[in-house]
N, C-alpha and C positions, 0 to 999 in steps of 0.2 A: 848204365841203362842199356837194355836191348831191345831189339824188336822181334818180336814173336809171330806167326803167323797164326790168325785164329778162323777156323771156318764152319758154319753153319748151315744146316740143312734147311730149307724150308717148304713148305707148301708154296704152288700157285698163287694161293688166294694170302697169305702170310708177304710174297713178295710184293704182291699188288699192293698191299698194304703197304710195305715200307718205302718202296717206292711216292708213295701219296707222304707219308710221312713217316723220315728218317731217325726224328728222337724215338719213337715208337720203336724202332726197330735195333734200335741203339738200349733199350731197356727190356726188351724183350728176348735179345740175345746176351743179355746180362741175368735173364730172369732163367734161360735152358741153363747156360751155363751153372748157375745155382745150384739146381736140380741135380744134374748129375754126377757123377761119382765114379772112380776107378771102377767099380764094379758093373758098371752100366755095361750092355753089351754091347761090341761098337755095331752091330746089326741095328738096334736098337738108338743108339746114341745118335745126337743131332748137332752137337758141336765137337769139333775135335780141333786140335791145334797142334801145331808144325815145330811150335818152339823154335828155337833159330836155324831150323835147317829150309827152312822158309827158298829162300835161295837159291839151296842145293838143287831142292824139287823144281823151280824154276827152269834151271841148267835142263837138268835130266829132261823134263818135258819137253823142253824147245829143240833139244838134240833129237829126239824119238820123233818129230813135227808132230806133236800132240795137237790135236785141228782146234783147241778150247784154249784160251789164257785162264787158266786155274788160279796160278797163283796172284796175280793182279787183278784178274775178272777183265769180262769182254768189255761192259761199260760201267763207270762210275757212276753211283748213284745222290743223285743230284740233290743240294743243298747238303751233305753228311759231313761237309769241311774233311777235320782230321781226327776222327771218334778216338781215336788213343788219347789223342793230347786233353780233347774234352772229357773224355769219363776220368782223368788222372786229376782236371784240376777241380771236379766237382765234388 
């Protein structure tokens, strides 16, 4: 098993949303992901994923003082536990 890094785009009003409510946003990022396809343009495309260089891109940014935590995000969002482990055992 590994861990992957997956990140999605969202509207304003989309985070507002998940924020309010986190399964929402745990089946809604399950619902883009669906959707698209190698052929998606990544202009275009609203989820992209690191695969396990997850990490790497961590290092890299914090060496550059990147002013944003990307890859962990600036605040955790409240009540979402640990969505890997839940979408895996549902």
């Amino acid at each position: 098993m590994s861990m992957n890094g997956e990140f999605l785009r969202v509207t304003p009003g989309e985070l507002a949303r998940a924020l309010e409510d986190p399964e929402w946003a745990l089946d809604f990022a399950a619902e883009v992901q669906e959707q698209e396809d190698d052929r998606t343009a990544p202009a275009e495309a609203r989820h992209f994923t690191t695969h396990q260089t997850w990490h790497l891109l961590d290092f890299l940014l914090k060496r550059s003082a990147f002013p944003v935590d990307i890859t962990y995000g600036e605040e955790p969002i409240p009540e979402a536990d640990d969505w890997a482990t839940s979408r895996r055992d549902t």
